[in-house]
C-alpha positions as CSV (number, residue, x, y, z in Angstrom):
1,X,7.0,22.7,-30.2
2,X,10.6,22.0,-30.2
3,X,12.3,18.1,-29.6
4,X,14.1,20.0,-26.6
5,X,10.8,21.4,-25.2
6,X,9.3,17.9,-25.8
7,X,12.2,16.3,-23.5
8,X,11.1,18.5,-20.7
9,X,7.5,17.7,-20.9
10,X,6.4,17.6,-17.0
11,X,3.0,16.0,-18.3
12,X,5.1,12.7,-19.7
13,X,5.5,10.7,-16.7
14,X,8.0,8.3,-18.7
15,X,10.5,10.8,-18.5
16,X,10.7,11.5,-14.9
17,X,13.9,10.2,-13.5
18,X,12.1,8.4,-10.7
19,X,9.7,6.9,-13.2
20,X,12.4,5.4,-14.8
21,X,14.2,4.4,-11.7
22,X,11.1,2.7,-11.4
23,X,11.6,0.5,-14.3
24,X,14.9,-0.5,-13.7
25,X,13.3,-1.9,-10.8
26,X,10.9,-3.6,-12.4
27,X,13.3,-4.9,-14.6
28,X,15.5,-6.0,-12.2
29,X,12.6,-8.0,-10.4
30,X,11.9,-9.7,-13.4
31,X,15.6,-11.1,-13.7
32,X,15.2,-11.8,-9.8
33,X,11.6,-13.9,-10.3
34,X,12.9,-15.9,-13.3
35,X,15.3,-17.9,-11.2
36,X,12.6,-19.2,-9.1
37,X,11.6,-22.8,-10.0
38,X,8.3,-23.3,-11.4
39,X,7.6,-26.5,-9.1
40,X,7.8,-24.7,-5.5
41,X,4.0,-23.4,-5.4
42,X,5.2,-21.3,-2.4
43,X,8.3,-19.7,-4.5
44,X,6.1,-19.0,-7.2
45,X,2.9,-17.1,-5.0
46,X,6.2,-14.6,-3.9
47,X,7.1,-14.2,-7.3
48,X,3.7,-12.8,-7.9
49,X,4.0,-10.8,-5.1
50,X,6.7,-9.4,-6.2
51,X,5.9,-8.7,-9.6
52,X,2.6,-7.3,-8.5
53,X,4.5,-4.6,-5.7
54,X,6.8,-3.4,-8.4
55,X,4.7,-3.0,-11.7
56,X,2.2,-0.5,-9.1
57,X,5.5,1.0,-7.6
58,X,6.0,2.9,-10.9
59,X,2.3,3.5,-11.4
60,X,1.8,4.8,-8.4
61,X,5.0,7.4,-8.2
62,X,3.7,8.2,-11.7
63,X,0.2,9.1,-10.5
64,X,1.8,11.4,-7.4
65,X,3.8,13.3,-9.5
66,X,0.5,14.0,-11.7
67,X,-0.6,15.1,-8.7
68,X,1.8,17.3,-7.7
69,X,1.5,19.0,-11.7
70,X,-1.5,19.4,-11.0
71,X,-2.1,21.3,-7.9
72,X,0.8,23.1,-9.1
73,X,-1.4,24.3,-11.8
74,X,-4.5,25.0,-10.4
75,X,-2.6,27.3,-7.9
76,X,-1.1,29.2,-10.7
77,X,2.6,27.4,-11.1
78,X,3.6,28.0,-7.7
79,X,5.4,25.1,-5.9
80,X,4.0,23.0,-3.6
81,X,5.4,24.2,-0.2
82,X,6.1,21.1,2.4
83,X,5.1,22.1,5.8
């Protein structure tokens, strides 16, 4: 196998553009939840919050995409038709 055939591994969920939309989000958050003070006890229960809703965000697009492969493959490469 080829680096170019590697790049457009479907089964690598890392290289999806979404996924990695994903983590720029997640990035992003993290920049956002390091400006809240550490003594607010409120402020820092929403910073949780948020860091918990965007590390599954990724995850869980990751997981419906595998999803999508796979029914994809079980129904001999055909895609998925939206009704």
């Amino acid at each position: 196998m080829n680096s170019e055939e590697e790049d457009d591994d479907p089964l690598e969920p890392e290289k999806l553009p979404i996924f990695q939309k994903g983590r720029e989000v997640f990035d992003m958050v993290i920049k956002i939840t390091d400006l809240i003070p550490e003594d607010n006890e409120y402020l820092m229960q929403v910073k949780n919050w948020m860091l918990d809703d965007a590390a599954q965000l990724t995850v869980k697009v990751a997981g419906a995409e595998a999803a999508v492969l796979f029914i994809q493959n079980h129904y001999n490469n055909q895609p998925l038709r939206y009704s």
